[in-house]
N, C-alpha and C positions, 0 to 999 in steps of 0.2 A: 196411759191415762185414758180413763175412759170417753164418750164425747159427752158434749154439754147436751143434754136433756133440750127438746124441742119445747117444750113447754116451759124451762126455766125464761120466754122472754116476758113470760106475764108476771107480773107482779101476784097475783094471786094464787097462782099455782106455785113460784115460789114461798109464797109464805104459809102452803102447806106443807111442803118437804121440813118444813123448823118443830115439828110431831115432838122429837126428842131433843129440842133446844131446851140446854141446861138455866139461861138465864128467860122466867118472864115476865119480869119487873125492870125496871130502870132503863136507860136508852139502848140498850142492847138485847133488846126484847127482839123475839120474832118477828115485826110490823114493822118495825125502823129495820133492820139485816135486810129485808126483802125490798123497804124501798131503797136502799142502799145499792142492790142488784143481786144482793147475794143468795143463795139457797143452800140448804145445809145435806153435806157430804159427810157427817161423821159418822163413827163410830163408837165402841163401847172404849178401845184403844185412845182414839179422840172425839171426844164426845162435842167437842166447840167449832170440827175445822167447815169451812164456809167458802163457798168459792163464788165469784162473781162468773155473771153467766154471758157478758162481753169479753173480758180483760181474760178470766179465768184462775186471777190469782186468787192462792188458795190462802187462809187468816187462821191462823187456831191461836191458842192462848187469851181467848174475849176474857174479861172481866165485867161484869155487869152495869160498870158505871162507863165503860167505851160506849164512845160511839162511831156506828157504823161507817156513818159516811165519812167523817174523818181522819176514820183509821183507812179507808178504802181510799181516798185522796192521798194519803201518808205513803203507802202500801203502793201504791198504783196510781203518782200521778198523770200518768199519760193513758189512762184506760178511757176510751172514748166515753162511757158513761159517766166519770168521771169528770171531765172534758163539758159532757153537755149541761151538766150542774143543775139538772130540772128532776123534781119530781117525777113519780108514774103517771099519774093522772094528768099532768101536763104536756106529754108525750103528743106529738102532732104526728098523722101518719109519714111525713118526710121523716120525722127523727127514729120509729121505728124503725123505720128502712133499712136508715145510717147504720142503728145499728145492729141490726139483724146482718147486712153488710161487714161490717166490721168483725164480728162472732163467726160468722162462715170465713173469713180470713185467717181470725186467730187459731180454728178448728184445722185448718187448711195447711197453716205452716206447722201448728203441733202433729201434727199425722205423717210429714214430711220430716220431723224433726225424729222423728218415732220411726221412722223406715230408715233413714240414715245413720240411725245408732243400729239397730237390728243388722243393716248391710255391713257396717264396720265389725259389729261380733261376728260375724259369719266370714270377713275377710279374716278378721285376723284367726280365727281356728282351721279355716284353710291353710295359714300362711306357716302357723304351726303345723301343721299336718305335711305340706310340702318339705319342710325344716326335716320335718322328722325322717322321712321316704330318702331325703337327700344325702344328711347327715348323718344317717341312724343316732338321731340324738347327740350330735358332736362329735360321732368318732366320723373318720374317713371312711368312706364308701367305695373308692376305687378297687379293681381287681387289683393284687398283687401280681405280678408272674414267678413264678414256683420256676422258672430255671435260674440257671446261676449268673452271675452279671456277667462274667464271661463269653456266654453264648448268647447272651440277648444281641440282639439284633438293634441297630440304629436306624431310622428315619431320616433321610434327606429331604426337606420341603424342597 
C-alpha cells in the first residue's frame, strides 16, 4: 500500500483528488467524502474506492444516497477522526496534531506490517530452498556406500 499523501490532511486538497468522483449529487458528493476525511483512490477498476487519510480505511461500493460520515463511523468506529466528531473548519490546532499524530502511527505500523509479510515470504522460499538442497525434494540425500554390508566397517562411540 502506498503512503497517505501529505496533503490528504486538508480538507481541500482532499476534495480535489474526488476529479473522477462518480457521484455529485446527494450526500455522497465530493464536499461531504472529504469532510468525512476521505480522498478518492480509485480507479477505472474501482471507480468509488475512498480511503480516509487518519484511520486509512479504504470504502468502495458508495451509492449516492450514503452518507459519508456514517458510513465512516460504521466502517471505522475507532478511527480517531471519527472519534473526534468535529467538522474541518472546526479543527483547533491541538486536534490537528492529534491527528496528524495518529496518521503517522497508523503509517508507521502499516509499513511494519508490510516488512513483516515481505520477511516472512522471503523466510519461507529460503526455507523451501534449504528443503530442497537437503532433501533433494523428498528423496534421501545421504551417500550410500557401494561396498557390501559385509565389509563395512562399524563405529564404536
Amino acid at each position: 500500500m502506498e503512503n497517505i499523501p501529505d496533503w490528504a490532511a486538508f480538507e481541500a486538497d482532499r476534495l480535489k483528488s474526488f476529479k473522477r468522483w462518480p457521484f455529485k449529487k446527494g450526500p455522497c458528493n465530493p464536499v461531504q467524502m472529504a469532510e468525512a476525511g476521505f480522498y478518492f483512490i480509485g480507479s477505472k477498476s474501482e471507480p468509488d474506492l475512498a480511503r480516509c487519510y487518519v484511520c486509512c480505511k479504504e470504502l468502495d461500493g458508495w451509492e449516492e444516497h450514503d452518507n459519508p460520515w456514517l458510513e465512516h463511523k460504521k466502517h471505522a468506529p475507532k478511527c480517531p477522526y471519527v472519534l473526534l466528531d468535529k467538522k474541518p473548519a472546526d479543527l483547533t490546532v491541538k486536534d490537528m496534531y492529534t491527528l496528524e499524530a495518529e496518521r503517522m502511527k497508523r503509517v508507521l505500523v502499516m509499513r511494519h506490517e508490510a516488512q513483516v509479510k515481505t520477511l516472512n515470504e522471503i523466510k519461507a522460499c529460503v526455507l523451501e530452498e534449504l528443503d530442497k538442497l537437503t532433501n533433494k525434494g523428498g528423496k534421501d540425500n545421504r551417500k550410500r556406500s557401494t561396498r557390501p554390508a559385509s565389509k563395512r566397517s562399524s563405529r564404536k562411540d
